[in-house]
C-alpha positions as CSV (number, residue, x, y, z in Angstrom):
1,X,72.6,-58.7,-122.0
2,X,74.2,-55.4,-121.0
3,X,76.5,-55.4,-117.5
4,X,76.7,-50.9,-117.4
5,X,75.1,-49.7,-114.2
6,X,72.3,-46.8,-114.8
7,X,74.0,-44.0,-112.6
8,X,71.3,-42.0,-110.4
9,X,70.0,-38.7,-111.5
10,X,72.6,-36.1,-109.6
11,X,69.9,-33.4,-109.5
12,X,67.1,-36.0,-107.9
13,X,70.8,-37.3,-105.8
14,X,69.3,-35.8,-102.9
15,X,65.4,-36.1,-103.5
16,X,66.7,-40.0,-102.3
17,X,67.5,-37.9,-98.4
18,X,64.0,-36.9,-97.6
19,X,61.5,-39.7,-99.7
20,X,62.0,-43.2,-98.1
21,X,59.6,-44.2,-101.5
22,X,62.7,-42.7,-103.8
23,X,65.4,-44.4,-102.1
24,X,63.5,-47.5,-102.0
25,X,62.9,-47.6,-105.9
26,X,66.1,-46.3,-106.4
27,X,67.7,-48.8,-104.2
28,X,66.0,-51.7,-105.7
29,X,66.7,-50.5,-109.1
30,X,70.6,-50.3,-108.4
31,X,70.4,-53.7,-106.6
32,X,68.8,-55.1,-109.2
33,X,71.7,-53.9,-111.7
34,X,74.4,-55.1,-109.1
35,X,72.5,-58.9,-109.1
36,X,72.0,-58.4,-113.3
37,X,76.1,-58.5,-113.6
38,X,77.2,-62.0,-114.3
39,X,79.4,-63.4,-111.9
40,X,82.6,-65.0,-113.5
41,X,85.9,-65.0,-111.8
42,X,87.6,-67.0,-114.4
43,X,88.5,-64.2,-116.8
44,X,89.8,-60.6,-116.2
45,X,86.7,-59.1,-117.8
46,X,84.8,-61.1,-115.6
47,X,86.5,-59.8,-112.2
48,X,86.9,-56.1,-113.5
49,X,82.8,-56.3,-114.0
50,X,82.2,-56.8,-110.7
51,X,84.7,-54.5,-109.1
52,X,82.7,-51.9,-111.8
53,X,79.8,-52.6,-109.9
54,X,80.8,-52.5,-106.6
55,X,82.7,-49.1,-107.4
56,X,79.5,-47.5,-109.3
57,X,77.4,-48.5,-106.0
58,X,80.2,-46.7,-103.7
59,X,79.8,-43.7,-106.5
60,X,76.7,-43.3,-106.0
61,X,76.9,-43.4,-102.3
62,X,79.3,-40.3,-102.6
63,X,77.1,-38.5,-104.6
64,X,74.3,-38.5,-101.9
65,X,76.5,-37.9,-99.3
66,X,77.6,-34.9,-101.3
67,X,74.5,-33.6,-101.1
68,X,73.7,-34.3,-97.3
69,X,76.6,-32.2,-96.8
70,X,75.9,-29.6,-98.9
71,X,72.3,-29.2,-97.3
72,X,73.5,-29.7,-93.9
73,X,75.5,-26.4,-94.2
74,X,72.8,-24.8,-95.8
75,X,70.4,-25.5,-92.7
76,X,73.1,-24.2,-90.4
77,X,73.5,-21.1,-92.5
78,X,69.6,-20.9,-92.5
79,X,70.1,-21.6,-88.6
80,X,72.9,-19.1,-87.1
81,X,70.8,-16.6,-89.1
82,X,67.5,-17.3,-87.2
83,X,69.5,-17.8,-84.6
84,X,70.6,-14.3,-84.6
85,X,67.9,-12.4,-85.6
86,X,65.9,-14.2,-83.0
87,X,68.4,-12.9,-80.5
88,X,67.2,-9.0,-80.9
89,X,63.9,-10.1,-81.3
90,X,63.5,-12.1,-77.9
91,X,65.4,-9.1,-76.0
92,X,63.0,-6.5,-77.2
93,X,59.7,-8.6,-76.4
94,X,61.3,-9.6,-73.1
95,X,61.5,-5.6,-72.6
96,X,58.0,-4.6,-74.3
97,X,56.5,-7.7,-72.1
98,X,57.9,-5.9,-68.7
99,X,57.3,-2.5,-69.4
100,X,53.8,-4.1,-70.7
101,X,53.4,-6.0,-67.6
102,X,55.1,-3.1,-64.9
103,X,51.8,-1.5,-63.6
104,X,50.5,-4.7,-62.6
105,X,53.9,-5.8,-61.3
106,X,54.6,-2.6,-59.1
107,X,50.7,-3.5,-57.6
108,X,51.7,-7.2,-56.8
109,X,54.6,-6.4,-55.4
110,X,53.3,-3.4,-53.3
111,X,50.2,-6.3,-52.5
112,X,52.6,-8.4,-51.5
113,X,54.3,-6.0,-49.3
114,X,50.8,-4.9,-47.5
115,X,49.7,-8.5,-46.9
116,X,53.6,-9.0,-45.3
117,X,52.8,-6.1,-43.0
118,X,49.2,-7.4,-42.2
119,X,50.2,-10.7,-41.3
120,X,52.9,-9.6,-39.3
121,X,50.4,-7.7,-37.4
122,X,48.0,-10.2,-36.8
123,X,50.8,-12.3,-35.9
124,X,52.3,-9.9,-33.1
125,X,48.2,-9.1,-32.0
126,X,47.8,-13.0,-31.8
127,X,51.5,-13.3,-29.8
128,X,50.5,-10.6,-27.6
129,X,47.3,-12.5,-25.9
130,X,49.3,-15.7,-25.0
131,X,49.7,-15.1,-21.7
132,X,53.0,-17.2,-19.9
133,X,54.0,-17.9,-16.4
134,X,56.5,-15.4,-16.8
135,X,53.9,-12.9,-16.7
136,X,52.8,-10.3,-14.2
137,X,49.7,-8.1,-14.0
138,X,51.7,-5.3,-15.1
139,X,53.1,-6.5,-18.3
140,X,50.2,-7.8,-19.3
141,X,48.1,-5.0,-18.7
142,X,51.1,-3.0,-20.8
143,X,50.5,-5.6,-23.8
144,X,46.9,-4.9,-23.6
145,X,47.0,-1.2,-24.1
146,X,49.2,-1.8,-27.1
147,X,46.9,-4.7,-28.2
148,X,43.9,-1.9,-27.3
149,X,45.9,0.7,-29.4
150,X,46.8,-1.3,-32.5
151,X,45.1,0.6,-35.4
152,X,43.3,-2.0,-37.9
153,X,42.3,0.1,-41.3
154,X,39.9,-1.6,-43.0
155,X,41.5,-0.4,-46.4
156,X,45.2,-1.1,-45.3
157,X,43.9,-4.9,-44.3
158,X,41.4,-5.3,-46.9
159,X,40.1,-8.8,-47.2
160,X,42.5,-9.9,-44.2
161,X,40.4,-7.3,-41.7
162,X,37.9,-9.4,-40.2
163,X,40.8,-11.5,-39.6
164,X,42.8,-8.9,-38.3
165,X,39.9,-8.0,-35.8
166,X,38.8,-11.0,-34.3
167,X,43.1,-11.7,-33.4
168,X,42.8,-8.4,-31.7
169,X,39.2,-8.9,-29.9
170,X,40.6,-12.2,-29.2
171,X,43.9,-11.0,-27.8
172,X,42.2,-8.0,-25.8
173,X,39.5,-10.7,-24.5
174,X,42.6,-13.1,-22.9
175,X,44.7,-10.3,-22.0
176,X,41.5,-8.9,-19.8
177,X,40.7,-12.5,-18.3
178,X,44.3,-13.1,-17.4
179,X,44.9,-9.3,-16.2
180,X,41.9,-10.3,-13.8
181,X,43.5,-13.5,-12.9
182,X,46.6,-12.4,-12.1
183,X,45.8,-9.5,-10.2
184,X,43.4,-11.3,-8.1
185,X,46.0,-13.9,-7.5
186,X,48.8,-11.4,-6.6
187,X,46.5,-9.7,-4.1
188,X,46.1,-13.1,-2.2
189,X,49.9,-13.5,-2.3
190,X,50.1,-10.6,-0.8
191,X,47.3,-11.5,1.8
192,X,48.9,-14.5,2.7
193,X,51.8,-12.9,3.1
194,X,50.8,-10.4,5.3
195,X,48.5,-12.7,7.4
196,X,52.4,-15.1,7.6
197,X,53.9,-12.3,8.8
198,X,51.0,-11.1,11.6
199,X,51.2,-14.9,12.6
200,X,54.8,-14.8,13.0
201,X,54.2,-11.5,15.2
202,X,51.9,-13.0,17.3
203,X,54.2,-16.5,17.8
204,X,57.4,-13.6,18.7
205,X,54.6,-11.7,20.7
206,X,53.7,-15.0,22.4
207,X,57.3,-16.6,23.2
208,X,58.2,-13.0,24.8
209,X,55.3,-13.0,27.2
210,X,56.2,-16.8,27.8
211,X,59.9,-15.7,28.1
212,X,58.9,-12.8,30.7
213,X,57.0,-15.6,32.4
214,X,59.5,-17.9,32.5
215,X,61.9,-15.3,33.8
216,X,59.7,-13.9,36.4
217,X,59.5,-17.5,37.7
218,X,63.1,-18.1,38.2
219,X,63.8,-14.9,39.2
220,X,61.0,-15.4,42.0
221,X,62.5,-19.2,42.5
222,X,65.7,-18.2,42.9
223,X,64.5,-15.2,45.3
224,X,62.6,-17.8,47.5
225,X,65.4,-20.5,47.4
226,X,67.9,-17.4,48.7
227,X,65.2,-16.8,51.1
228,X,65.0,-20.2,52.7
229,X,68.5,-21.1,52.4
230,X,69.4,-17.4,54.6
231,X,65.7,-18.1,57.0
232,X,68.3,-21.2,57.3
233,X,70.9,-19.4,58.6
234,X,69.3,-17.1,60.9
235,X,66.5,-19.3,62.0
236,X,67.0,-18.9,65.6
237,X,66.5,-15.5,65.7
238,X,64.9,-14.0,62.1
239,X,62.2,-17.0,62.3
240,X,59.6,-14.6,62.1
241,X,61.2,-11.9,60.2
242,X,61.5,-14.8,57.4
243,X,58.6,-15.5,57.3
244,X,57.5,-12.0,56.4
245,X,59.8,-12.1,53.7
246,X,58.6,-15.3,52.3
247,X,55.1,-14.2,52.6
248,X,56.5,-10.9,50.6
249,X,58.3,-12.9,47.9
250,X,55.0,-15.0,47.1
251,X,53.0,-12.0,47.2
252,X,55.4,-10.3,44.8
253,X,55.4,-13.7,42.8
254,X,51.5,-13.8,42.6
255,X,51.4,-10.0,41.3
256,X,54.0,-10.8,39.0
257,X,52.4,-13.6,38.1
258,X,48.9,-12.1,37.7
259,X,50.2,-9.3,35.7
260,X,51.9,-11.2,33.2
261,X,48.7,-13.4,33.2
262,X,46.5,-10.3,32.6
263,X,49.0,-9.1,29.8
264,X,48.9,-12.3,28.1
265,X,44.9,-12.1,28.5
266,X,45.1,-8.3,27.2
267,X,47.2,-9.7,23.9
268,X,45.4,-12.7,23.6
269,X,42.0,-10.3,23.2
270,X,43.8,-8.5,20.9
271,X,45.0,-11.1,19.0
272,X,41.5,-12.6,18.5
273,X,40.1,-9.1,17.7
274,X,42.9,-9.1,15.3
275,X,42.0,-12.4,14.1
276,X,38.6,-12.3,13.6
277,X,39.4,-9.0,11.4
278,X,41.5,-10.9,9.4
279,X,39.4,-13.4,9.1
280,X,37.0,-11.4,7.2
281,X,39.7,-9.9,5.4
282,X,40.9,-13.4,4.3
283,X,37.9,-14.8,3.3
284,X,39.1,-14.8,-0.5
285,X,42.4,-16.0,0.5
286,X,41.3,-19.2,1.9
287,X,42.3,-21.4,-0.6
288,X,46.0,-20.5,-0.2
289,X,46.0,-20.6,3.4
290,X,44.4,-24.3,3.2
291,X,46.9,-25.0,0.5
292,X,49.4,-23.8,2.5
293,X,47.9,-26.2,5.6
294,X,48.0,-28.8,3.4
295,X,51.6,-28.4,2.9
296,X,52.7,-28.0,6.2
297,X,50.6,-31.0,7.4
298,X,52.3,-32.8,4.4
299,X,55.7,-31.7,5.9
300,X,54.9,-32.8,9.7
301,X,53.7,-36.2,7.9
302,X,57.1,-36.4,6.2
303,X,59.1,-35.4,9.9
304,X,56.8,-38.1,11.8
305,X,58.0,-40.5,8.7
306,X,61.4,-39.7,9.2
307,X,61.0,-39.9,13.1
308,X,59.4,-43.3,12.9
309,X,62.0,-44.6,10.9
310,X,64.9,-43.2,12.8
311,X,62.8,-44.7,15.8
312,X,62.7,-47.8,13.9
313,X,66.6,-48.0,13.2
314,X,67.2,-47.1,17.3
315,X,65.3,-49.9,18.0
316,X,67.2,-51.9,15.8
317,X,70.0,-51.0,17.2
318,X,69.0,-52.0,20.4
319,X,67.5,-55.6,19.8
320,X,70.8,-55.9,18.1
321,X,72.9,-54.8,20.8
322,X,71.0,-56.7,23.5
323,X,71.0,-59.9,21.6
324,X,74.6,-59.5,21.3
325,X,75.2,-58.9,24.8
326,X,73.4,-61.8,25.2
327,X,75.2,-64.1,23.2
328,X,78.6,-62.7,25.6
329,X,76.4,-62.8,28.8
330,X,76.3,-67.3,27.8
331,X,79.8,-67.6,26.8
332,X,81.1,-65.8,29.8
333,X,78.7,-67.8,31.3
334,X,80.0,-70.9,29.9
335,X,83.2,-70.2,30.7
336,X,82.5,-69.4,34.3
337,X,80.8,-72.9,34.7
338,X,83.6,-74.4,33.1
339,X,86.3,-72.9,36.2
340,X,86.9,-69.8,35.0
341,X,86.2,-66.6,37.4
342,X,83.3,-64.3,36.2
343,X,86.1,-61.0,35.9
344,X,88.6,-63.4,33.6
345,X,85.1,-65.2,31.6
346,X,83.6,-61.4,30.7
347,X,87.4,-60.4,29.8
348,X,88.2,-63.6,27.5
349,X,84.5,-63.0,25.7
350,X,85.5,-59.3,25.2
351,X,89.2,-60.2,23.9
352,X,87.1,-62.4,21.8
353,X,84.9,-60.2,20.4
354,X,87.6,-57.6,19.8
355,X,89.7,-60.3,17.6
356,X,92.3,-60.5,20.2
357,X,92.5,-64.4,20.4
358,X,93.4,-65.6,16.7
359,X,91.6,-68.3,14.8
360,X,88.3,-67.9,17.7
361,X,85.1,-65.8,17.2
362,X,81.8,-65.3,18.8
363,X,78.9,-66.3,16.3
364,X,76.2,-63.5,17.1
């Protein structure tokens, strides 16, 4: 029986690389020659079969890898030359695609930039009718006329210009209501600030009348007191010369008297004329007048609060202070009954109470 190895076809040496059949048949095959060598390590023919066999098997594994290598370069050959061509190619397809594609780009991006603009409109048309408490009639009537003058072309907006109409028909709508509002509301400020001030008049109008009054009074006191005290002096022989004068001064008091009470009538007439004109004139305004009762009775409620408690701490005060001049009324008393005099008892209890006599106190 024959020991030589059948070497493996070098031409088919790589056929083994891409069929697994191949290299499974040729496989077997070569294992089957490797078991067919007899195994005898007693003789030097013996051992220089088998390291024939195992050097045959590491042959033939050289040989394929021979050809792996050698197709391995071929492929990257075949490669950096696709590779390169494909280079050129790809650059002038990416070109012919954008040149191919630029009409319809130029359009998007000019779409783009119209639908920017449009929203941007409708956004500053939608901005414009929030109305904030920063706002006066003025600037709001200012953002309406360039609300009201904001030009929406239906080919500019396109699909976005029902959109764009109903922000500005909305905006124009709110701006209107709140133009209303606040002009309504700043022309009852202004009412109520004007009917303030005629009050505050008529309060000046009324302490200066009072103030004449007042003064017309003293003055005609301090006339009749001079009066009386000189009729005192010269009793015995102006009696009836006094009396005259006294009967002058109180005439002169009365008119006085009567015509500051017929100038306080004549103002209070005109007052209430003035009044009841206002009141017509401040019919709309009643709201902020009662508001503004509302607040100044909430006010007097908080001074009455504050009095009664102020009244309340006097009070306290004063319980506190009596019972503690009653706790010094019985130890004076105490020590009166026990000898001392009533002078020396209230001056111990108040040397007492001022810490004066170490280690003793009043308890209170």
């Amino acid at each position: 029986m024959t020991t030589a190895l059948a070497p493996v076809d070098n031409a088919a040496a790589a056929v083994v690389l891409f069929d697994q059949d191949k290299f499974d048949a040729f496989y077997a095959k070569l294992k089957a020659d490797i078991d067919a060598v007899p195994v005898d390590l007693t003789t030097d023919k013996g051992r220089k079969a088998i390291a024939s066999a195992a050097a045959k098997v590491r042959t033939e594994k050289a040989s394929i890898d021979r050809d792996r290598k050698r197709l391995t370069q071929e492929w990257r050959d075949n490669t950096a030359l696709v590779n390169n061509a494909w280079k050129g190619i790809e650059a002038k397809l990416d070109t012919l695609a954008v040149e191919a594609r630029k009409p319809l780009t130029d359009w998007e991006e000019a779409e783009k930039a119209r639908i920017t603009e449009c929203d941007a409109i409708i956004n500053q048309v939608s901005l414009a009718g929030v109305v904030t408490l920063e706002d006066t009639a003025e600037t709001v009537r200012l953002r309406g006329k360039s609300v009201w003058e904001t030009v929406i072309d239906p080919e500019r907006f396109g699909d976005k210009f029902d959109q764009a109409m109903r922000a500005k028909e909305h905006a124009v709508d709110m701006l209107k209501i709140a133009l209303a509002r606040l002009t309504r509301e700043e022309s009852e400020r202004a009412e109520l600030e004007r009917l303030r001030e005629a009050d505050r008049l008529r309060k000046e109008e009324e302490e200066r009348v009072a103030a004449a009054q007042e003064a017309a009074r003293r003055e005609a006191e301090e006339q009749r007191l001079y009066e009386e005290r000189r009729a005192a002096k010269e009793k015995a022989v102006l009696e009836e010369l006094e009396r005259e004068k006294a009967a002058a001064a109180e005439q002169a008091q009365r008119q006085a008297e009567a015509a500051a009470e017929a100038e306080r009538q004549r103002i209070q007439r005109e007052h209430e004329e003035a009044l009841a004109a206002e009141r017509r004139r401040a019919e709309e305004a009643e709201r902020a007048r009662q508001a503004e009762v509302d607040r100044i009775a909430r006010e007097d409620a908080a001074r009455k609060a504050e009095a009664d408690r102020l009244a309340a701490e006097q009070a306290a005060r004063a319980a506190d202070e009596a019972h503690r001049s009653e706790v010094k009324a019985k130890a004076a008393g105490a020590l009166v009954a026990m000898g001392l005099a009533e002078r020396t008892a209230f001056r111990v209890v108040q040397a007492i109470c001022a810490n004066d006599i170490p280690n003793v106190r009043l308890e209170f």
